[in-house]
Every structure is written in structure tokens, then in C-alpha cells.
Residue, then its C-alpha position, 0 to 999 in steps of 0.5 A: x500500500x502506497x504510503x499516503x502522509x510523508x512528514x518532512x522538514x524544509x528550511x526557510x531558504x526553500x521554502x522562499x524559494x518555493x513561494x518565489x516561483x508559485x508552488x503553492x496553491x489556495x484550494x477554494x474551500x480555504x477561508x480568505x487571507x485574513x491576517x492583520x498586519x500585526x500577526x505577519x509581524x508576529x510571524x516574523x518574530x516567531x521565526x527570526x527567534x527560532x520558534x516553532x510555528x507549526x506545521x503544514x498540511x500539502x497535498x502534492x498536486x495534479x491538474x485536474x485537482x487543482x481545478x476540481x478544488x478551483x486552487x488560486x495563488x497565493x495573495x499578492x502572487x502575479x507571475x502567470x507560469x503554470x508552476x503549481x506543485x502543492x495545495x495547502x490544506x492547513x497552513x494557508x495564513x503562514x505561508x500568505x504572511x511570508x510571502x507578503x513579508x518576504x517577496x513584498x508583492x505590490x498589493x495593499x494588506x487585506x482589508x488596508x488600503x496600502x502596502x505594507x513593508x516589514x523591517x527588523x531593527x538591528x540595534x534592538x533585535x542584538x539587545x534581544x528587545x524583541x518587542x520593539x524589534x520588529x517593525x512594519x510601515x505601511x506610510x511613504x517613509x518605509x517606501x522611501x527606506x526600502x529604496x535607500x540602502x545607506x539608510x537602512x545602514x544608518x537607522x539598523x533597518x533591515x527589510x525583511x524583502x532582501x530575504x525574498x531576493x534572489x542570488x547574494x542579496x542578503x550576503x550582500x546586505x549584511x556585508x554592506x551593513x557591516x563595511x558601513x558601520x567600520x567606515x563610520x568608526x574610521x570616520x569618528x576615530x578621524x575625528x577625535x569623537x571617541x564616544x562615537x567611534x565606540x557605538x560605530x565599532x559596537x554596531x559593527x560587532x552587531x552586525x556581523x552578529x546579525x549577519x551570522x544569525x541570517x545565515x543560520x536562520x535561513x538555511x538551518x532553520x526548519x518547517x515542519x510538513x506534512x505532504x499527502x501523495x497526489x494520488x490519494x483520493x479527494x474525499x479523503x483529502x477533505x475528510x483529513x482537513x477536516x479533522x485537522x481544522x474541527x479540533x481548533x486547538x492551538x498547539x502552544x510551547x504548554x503544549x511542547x513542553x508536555x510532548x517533551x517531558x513525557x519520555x522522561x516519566x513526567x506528565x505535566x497535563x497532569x501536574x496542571x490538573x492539581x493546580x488548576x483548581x487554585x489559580x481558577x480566580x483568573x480568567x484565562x487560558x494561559x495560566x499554564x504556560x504562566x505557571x511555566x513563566x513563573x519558573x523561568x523567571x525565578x530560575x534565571x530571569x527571563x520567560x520568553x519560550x526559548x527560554x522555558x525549553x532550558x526548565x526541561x530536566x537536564x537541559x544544558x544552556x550557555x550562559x555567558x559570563x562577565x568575562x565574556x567565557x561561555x560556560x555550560x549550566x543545567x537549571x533543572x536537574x531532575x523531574x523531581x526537580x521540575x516538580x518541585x520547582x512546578x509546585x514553587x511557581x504555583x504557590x507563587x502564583x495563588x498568593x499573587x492572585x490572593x494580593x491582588x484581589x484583596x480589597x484592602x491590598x489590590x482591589x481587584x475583588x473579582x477576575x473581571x476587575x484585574x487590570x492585567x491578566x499578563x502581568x502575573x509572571x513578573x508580580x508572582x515572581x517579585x513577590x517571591x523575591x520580596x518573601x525571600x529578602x530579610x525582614x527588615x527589607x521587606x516592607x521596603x520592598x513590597x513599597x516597590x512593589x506596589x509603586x511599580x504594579x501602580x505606574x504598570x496599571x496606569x502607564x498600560x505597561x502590559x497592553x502588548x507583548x510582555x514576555x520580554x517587559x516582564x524580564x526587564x521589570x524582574x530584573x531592574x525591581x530586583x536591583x532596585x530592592x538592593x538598591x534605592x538609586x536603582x529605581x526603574x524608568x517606569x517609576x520616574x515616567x509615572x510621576x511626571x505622566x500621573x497628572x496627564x492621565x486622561x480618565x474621560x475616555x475610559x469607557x470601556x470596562x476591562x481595560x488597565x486604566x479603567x480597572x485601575x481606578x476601580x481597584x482605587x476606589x476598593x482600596x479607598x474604602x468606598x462606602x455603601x449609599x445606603x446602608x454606609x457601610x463598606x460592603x462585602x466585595x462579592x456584592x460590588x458591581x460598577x454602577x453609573x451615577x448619572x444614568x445612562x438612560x439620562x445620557x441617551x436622552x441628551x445623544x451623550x453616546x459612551x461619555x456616561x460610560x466614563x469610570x468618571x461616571x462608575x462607582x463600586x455598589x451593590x445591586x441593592x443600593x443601585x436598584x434601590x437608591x438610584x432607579x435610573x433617576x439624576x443625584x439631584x432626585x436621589x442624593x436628598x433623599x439620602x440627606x434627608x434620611x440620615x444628614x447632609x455631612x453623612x452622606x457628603x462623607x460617604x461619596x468623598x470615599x467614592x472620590x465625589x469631592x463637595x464640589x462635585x457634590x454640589x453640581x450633582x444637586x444642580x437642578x435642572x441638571x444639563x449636559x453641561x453640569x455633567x462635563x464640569x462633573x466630570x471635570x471635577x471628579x478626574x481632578x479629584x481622582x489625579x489627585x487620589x492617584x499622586x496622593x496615594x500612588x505617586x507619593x507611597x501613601x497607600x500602604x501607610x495608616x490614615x495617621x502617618x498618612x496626614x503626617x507625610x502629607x504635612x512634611x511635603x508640604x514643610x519640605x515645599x515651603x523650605x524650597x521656596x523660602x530657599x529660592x527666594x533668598x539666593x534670589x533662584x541662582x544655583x550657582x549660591x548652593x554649597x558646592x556639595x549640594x550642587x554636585x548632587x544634584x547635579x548626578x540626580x538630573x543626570x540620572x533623570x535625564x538617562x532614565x526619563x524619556x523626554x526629560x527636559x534638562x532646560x527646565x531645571x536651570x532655575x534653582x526653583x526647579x532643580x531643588x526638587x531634586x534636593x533632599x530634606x538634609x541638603x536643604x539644612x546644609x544650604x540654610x546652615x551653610x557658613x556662606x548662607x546662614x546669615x540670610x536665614x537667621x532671623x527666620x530660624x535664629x538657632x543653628x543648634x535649634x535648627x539642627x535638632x528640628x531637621x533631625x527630627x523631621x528626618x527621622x520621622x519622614x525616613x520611617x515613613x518613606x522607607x516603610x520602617x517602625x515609627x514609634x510614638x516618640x520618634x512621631x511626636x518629636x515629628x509632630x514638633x518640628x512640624x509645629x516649629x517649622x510650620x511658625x518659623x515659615x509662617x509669613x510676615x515677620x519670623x516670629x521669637x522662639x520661646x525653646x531657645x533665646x536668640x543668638x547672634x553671630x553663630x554663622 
């Protein structure tokens, strides 16, 4: 009997090839291209990673097949040769996207109006920042790069189009790359700019790297197939399609793992069943391969799939040494020590997800809620990491721990591909928990972005921002209209307070949708108290039933602020009372987010809470006193003061994307960068003291109050035991200082008789 399936592998340079010259064929039972052109990009990923990306299914065919099944090219295909071989049962949207990416036919993408043209950036793809690797541009500068080679040199742009070129193309192109970044570093050695000359000769190391990886990609790396003999018979053909396509199951790198670990005596689909039970909080198909993730991470850092092969027991990797030696290492030793680390990451994982939904840690209180599903692996894993620190550390690092999970929420971190944003935000909290000078870029762009955060077109309820909010409003403790009691977290729901029904009426379309206009409640309050009725009917009758300062307190848990208030009881309420509500409720919620987010205040007891606020504002008003004195010239500051800050801007400005240096030539504004104890050595300074004495009168005095203050202020901010002494003598510095800064005439101190001529 005639073999009918024949399994094969075929490298990617023949299979261009192949595609080049129309082998393939679209049996018209095939639905149509209907990739976006994210997904031919992703493709592309997948293979210049060297993923697998599954097989083919091709009936090797003959002319009157090709007709009963009414076969068409490939999309974008126009060469009219009769060079048909192969009719693609199973595999018709990989094989379309890489002859759309490869041979850039002149075709607009499916359902675009323009072509598309795909890219590699070198420079990112070498610092295995894959996400912002690969590249596509459908405007006329891709069109106008793909025609200018020495362009492509210089933006590290490689056209994925040069692999669908026949002969030495792309020997030719990574040559040519290479020659001009060694041409670039002759020019810069020329020229005495050494910095220069050293990113040249680095990007020309990166190149023939680069070059290197082409190569290998292309020849050595493999599809898999599938061919059926041309002789088999029609109805069997589709009777096997058929099967392929009705089970629809995405074969994953879960999948993979568990295909390879079952010659070693271990079944992880059966691992999965046992945990499966105590992550099922978390909607998602992917809490498998996140248990994966998980051990990845721990064990060495990063969780892309490649690396997930190297959890295989006895799997050997290279690991690159600071010396730059390769030595060989094994992660995982044995399948008891798969187990076990199986077992670590699946704990890790059930006590990320008891944080988070939480409603005094995280505030998400049900799956729907949850900003990020995928933000799990790296959160699972810094918890871990924070468990394992000494105690004395680990509230420091749960603090950072929270501000990172903060800026990621609302900064949309973990929108888009996160394999690698994992990594890197693993590695830099890491550092960061040895570290305080190691703070993330991320942290610094969420201070300066928090206020900016535009919450009016958040409509949509499932997205990080929206979520995000929600879980603030948990956190905040928002209380029940009717009953004011904070109420059981499975009885919230998110609820309009003005509603919909309203907004239809005056064409609002999704603007009442707004988180703006959502608030946390239970069904009961929602049917009972609102009914579809504007506040301005419902709010007094909650007045009435209790007292006005109630029920004022209890929407100021929901983040309605008096004024807010008020524009609710306007009546007759309009479209345009609903917009300044608005306006007012963001400012209130910015607010809410600098107040408890920005400045650390969430974690902190209602108490020391108002004490930090009160000693920001102290620290404020020093910097304005000190500012006014030297009259805004830095160039007054004690040399050590200067040089500090100095390192601090510097610092912003390498970690900060847009930092605008030009703003911090003031000295009002590059004192934001100095800390509580150089302000006393500026006040204190031989040079300065005499311009402050009148206002504070004692060096000795002064010294004591800055002291306390810092003490107290350190507890605070780096989440250490404040004791009722170290909080009063606090509270006295404040109340010292808060009479020193009042303004008029500096006032006399009754704790210390006024000296003179100390400075």
C-alpha cells in the first residue's frame, strides 16, 4: 500500500524559494487571507527567534485537482507560469504572511488600503528587545527606506524583502551593513569623537552578529510538513482537513513542553490538573504556560519560550559570563526537580492572585476587575523575591512593589507583548530592592505622566486604566449609599451615577460610560437608591434620611469631592453640569492617584498618612523660602549640594524619556531634586546662614528640628517602625517649622533665646 502522509522538514531558504516561483496553491474551500498586519509581524518574530510555528498540511498536486478544488495563488502572487506543485490544506495564513513579508508583492494588506513593508531593527533585535524589534510601515517613509540602502545602514533597518531576493542579496546586505558601520568608526576615530567611534565599532560587532544569525536562520532553520501523495483520493483529502481544522486547538510551547517531558516519566497535563483548581480566580487560558513563566523567571530571569525549553530536566544552556567565557549550566536537574520547582511557581502564583484581589491590598475583588491578566509572571515572581529578602527589607520592598504594579496599571505597561517587559521589570525591581538609586524608568515616567492621565475616555470596562481606578476606589474604602457601610466585595458591581438612560436622552453616546461616571455598589443600593433617576432626585433623599455631612462623607470615599457634590444637586441638571462633573471628579481622582500612588501613601495608616502629607508640604515651603533668598541662582548652593544634584538630573535625564534638562536651570526647579538634609546644609551653610537667621535664629535649634523631621519622614518613606516618640518629636518640628515659615515677620522662639553671630 502506497504510503499516503510523508512528514518532512524544509528550511526557510526553500521554502522562499518555493513561494518565489508559485508552488503553492489556495484550494477554494480555504477561508480568505485574513491576517492583520500585526500577526505577519508576529510571524516574523516567531521565526527570526527560532520558534516553532507549526506545521503544514500539502497535498502534492495534479491538474485536474487543482481545478476540481478551483486552487488560486497565493495573495499578492502575479507571475502567470503554470508552476503549481502543492495545495495547502492547513497552513494557508503562514505561508500568505511570508510571502507578503518576504517577496513584498505590490498589493495593499487585506482589508488596508496600502502596502505594507516589514523591517527588523538591528540595534534592538542584538539587545534581544524583541518587542520593539520588529517593525512594519505601511506610510511613504518605509517606501522611501526600502529604496535607500545607506539608510537602512544608518537607522539598523533591515527589510525583511532582501530575504525574498534572489542570488547574494542578503550576503550582500549584511556585508554592506557591516563595511558601513567600520567606515563610520574610521570616520569618528578621524575625528577625535571617541564616544562615537565606540557605538560605530559596537554596531559593527552587531552586525556581523546579525549577519551570522541570517545565515543560520535561513538555511538551518526548519518547517515542519506534512505532504499527502497526489494520488490519494479527494474525499479523503477533505475528510483529513477536516479533522485537522474541527479540533481548533492551538498547539502552544504548554503544549511542547508536555510532548517533551513525557519520555522522561513526567506528565505535566497532569501536574496542571492539581493546580488548576487554585489559580481558577483568573480568567484565562494561559495560566499554564504562566505557571511555566513563573519558573523561568525565578530560575534565571527571563520567560520568553526559548527560554522555558532550558526548565526541561537536564537541559544544558550557555550562559555567558562577565568575562565574556561561555560556560555550560543545567537549571533543572531532575523531574523531581521540575516538580518541585512546578509546585514553587504555583504557590507563587495563588498568593499573587490572593494580593491582588484583596480589597484592602489590590482591589481587584473579582477576575473581571484585574487590570492585567499578563502581568502575573513578573508580580508572582517579585513577590517571591520580596518573601525571600530579610525582614527588615521587606516592607521596603513590597513599597516597590506596589509603586511599580501602580505606574504598570496606569502607564498600560502590559497592553502588548510582555514576555520580554516582564524580564526587564524582574530584573531592574530586583536591583532596585538592593538598591534605592536603582529605581526603574517606569517609576520616574509615572510621576511626571500621573497628572496627564486622561480618565474621560475610559469607557470601556476591562481595560488597565479603567480597572485601575476601580481597584482605587476598593482600596479607598468606598462606602455603601445606603446602608454606609463598606460592603462585602462579592456584592460590588460598577454602577453609573448619572444614568445612562439620562445620557441617551441628551445623544451623550459612551461619555456616561466614563469610570468618571462608575462607582463600586451593590445591586441593592443601585436598584434601590438610584432607579435610573439624576443625584439631584436621589442624593436628598439620602440627606434627608440620615444628614447632609453623612452622606457628603460617604461619596468623598467614592472620590465625589463637595464640589462635585454640589453640581450633582444642580437642578435642572444639563449636559453641561455633567462635563464640569466630570471635570471635577478626574481632578479629584489625579489627585487620589499622586496622593496615594505617586507619593507611597497607600500602604501607610490614615495617621502617618496626614503626617507625610504635612512634611511635603514643610519640605515645599523650605524650597521656596530657599529660592527666594539666593534670589533662584544655583550657582549660591554649597558646592556639595550642587554636585548632587547635579548626578540626580543626570540620572533623570538617562532614565526619563523626554526629560527636559532646560527646565531645571532655575534653582526653583532643580531643588526638587534636593533632599530634606541638603536643604539644612544650604540654610546652615557658613556662606548662607546669615540670610536665614532671623527666620530660624538657632543653628543648634535648627539642627535638632531637621533631625527630627528626618527621622520621622525616613520611617515613613522607607516603610520602617515609627514609634510614638520618634512621631511626636515629628509632630514638633512640624509645629516649629510650620511658625518659623509662617509669613510676615519670623516670629521669637520661646525653646531657645536668640543668638547672634553663630554663622
Amino acid at each position: 500500500m502506497k504510503d499516503a502522509q510523508k512528514p518532512d522538514h524544509v528550511s526557510l531558504t526553500t521554502l522562499v524559494s518555493r513561494l518565489r516561483e508559485g508552488r503553492f496553491v489556495i484550494p477554494d474551500f480555504q477561508r480568505d487571507f485574513e491576517w492583520q498586519p500585526s500577526d505577519i509581524n508576529a510571524l516574523m518574530s516567531s521565526i527570526f527567534r527560532d520558534y516553532y510555528i507549526g506545521s503544514l498540511l500539502l497535498w502534492k498536486g495534479k491538474a485536474e485537482n487543482f481545478d476540481a478544488l478551483a486552487c488560486e495563488r497565493i495573495y499578492g502572487f502575479s507571475d502567470d507560469n503554470d508552476t503549481r506543485e502543492y495545495i495547502v490544506l492547513d497552513g494557508q495564513q503562514r505561508l500568505t504572511a511570508m510571502y507578503y513579508a518576504f517577496m513584498a508583492p505590490d498589493a495593499p494588506a487585506p482589508k488596508r488600503a496600502n502596502r505594507f513593508r516589514y523591517f527588523i531593527r538591528v540595534d534592538k533585535f542584538m539587545e534581544e528587545a524583541y518587542d520593539e524589534a520588529f517593525i512594519y510601515d505601511w506610510t511613504q517613509r518605509g517606501e522611501n527606506l526600502i529604496q535607500d540602502r545607506d539608510r537602512q545602514y544608518r537607522e539598523h533597518m533591515f527589510p525583511l524583502s532582501v530575504i525574498g531576493e534572489t542570488g547574494w542579496a542578503l550576503a550582500d546586505w549584511a556585508q554592506g551593513y557591516e563595511r558601513y558601520w567600520q567606515g563610520q568608526a574610521g570616520t569618528f576615530h578621524e575625528n577625535g569623537d571617541r564616544e562615537a567611534e565606540r557605538k560605530a565599532r559596537h554596531s559593527a560587532r552587531n552586525s556581523r552578529a546579525f549577519g551570522e544569525h541570517l545565515r543560520d536562520i535561513t538555511e538551518q532553520y526548519q518547517i515542519a510538513f506534512i505532504e499527502l501523495d497526489r494520488d490519494l483520493p479527494l474525499d479523503r483529502v477533505c475528510d483529513i482537513f477536516t479533522q485537522v481544522n474541527s479540533r481548533g486547538v492551538r498547539l502552544d510551547v504548554f503544549d511542547l513542553i508536555n510532548a517533551m517531558l513525557r519520555p522522561k516519566g513526567l506528565q505535566l497535563r497532569y501536574l496542571w490538573r492539581a493546580a488548576k483548581q487554585r489559580l481558577n480566580f483568573v480568567n484565562t487560558e494561559r495560566m499554564n504556560v504562566y505557571v511555566l513563566q513563573v519558573m523561568s523567571i525565578l530560575r534565571q530571569g527571563y520567560c520568553s519560550p526559548k527560554y522555558l525549553y532550558f526548565l526541561l530536566p537536564g537541559q544544558e544552556r550557555q550562559k555567558r559570563e562577565p568575562n565574556g567565557s561561555l560556560r555550560r549550566e543545567v537549571l533543572v536537574a531532575d523531574t523531581g526537580g521540575f516538580e518541585r520547582r512546578w509546585s514553587e511557581a504555583v504557590y507563587a502564583l495563588e498568593k499573587a492572585i490572593d494580593l491582588l484581589r484583596h480589597p484592602q491590598e489590590f482591589g481587584a475583588i473579582a477576575s473581571r476587575f484585574l487590570p492585567y491578566v499578563s502581568i502575573l509572571p513578573a508580580f508572582a515572581a517579585l513577590q517571591t523575591e520580596a518573601r525571600n529578602l530579610p525582614a527588615f527589607s521587606q516592607m521596603d520592598a513590597q513599597r516597590k512593589i506596589r509603586h511599580w504594579y501602580w505606574a504598570s496599571v496606569f502607564l498600560n505597561r502590559y497592553s502588548g507583548a510582555v514576555e520580554s517587559t516582564s524580564a526587564r521589570d524582574y530584573l531592574d525591581l530586583k536591583s532596585c530592592f538592593e538598591d534605592d538609586a536603582a529605581e526603574p524608568a517606569l517609576i520616574a515616567e509615572f510621576r511626571e505622566r500621573s497628572r496627564s492621565i486622561d480618565l474621560m475616555r475610559e469607557t470601556r470596562s476591562g481595560t488597565s486604566v479603567y480597572n485601575g481606578i476601580f481597584n482605587l476606589l476598593v482600596l479607598a474604602g468606598a462606602r455603601d449609599w445606603r446602608t454606609g457601610n463598606v460592603p462585602q466585595h462579592d456584592e460590588l458591581d460598577d454602577h453609573h451615577i448619572i444614568p445612562q438612560a439620562w445620557g441617551r436622552q441628551n445623544s451623550l453616546g459612551r461619555r456616561t460610560d466614563s469610570i468618571l461616571n462608575r462607582t463600586p455598589l451593590t445591586g441593592t443600593t443601585n436598584r434601590s437608591v438610584i432607579r435610573s433617576r439624576l443625584p439631584n432626585q436621589y442624593l436628598p433623599e439620602l440627606v434627608a434620611a440620615t444628614d447632609e455631612d453623612t452622606v457628603r462623607s460617604i461619596l468623598e470615599s467614592h472620590f465625589v469631592s463637595p464640589t462635585a457634590f454640589e453640581v450633582l444637586l444642580t437642578d435642572p441638571f444639563t449636559p453641561q453640569d455633567f462635563e464640569t462633573f466630570l471635570r471635577e471628579r478626574q481632578r479629584t481622582i489625579q489627585d487620589a492617584i499622586e496622593d496615594l500612588l505617586v507619593k507611597s501613601r497607600l500602604d501607610l495608616p490614615p495617621r502617618l498618612r496626614e503626617l507625610d502629607a504635612h512634611i511635603e508640604d514643610v519640605e515645599l515651603r523650605l524650597r521656596q523660602l530657599i529660592a527666594a533668598e539666593l534670589q533662584d541662582d544655583p550657582g549660591l548652593l554649597p558646592g556639595h549640594v550642587q554636585q548632587k544634584i547635579k548626578e540626580r538630573l543626570r540620572r533623570a535625564l538617562r532614565m526619563t524619556p523626554g526629560f527636559d534638562m532646560k527646565a531645571y536651570h532655575p534653582l526653583s526647579a532643580r531643588l526638587e531634586f534636593a533632599d530634606l538634609r541638603e536643604l539644612q546644609d544650604t540654610i546652615s551653610s557658613k556662606a548662607l546662614w546669615q540670610r536665614f537667621a532671623a527666620r530660624f535664629h538657632s543653628k543648634e535649634t535648627t539642627a535638632v528640628r531637621f533631625t527630627q523631621l528626618a527621622e520621622v519622614r525616613n520611617g515613613i518613606r522607607h516603610s520602617r517602625q515609627v514609634n510614638d516618640i520618634v512621631r511626636k518629636d515629628g509632630e514638633a518640628a512640624l509645629l516649629w517649622f510650620g511658625t518659623s515659615l509662617r509669613s510676615g515677620s519670623p516670629a521669637r522662639h520661646h525653646d531657645q533665646p536668640r543668638q547672634s553671630g553663630d554663622g
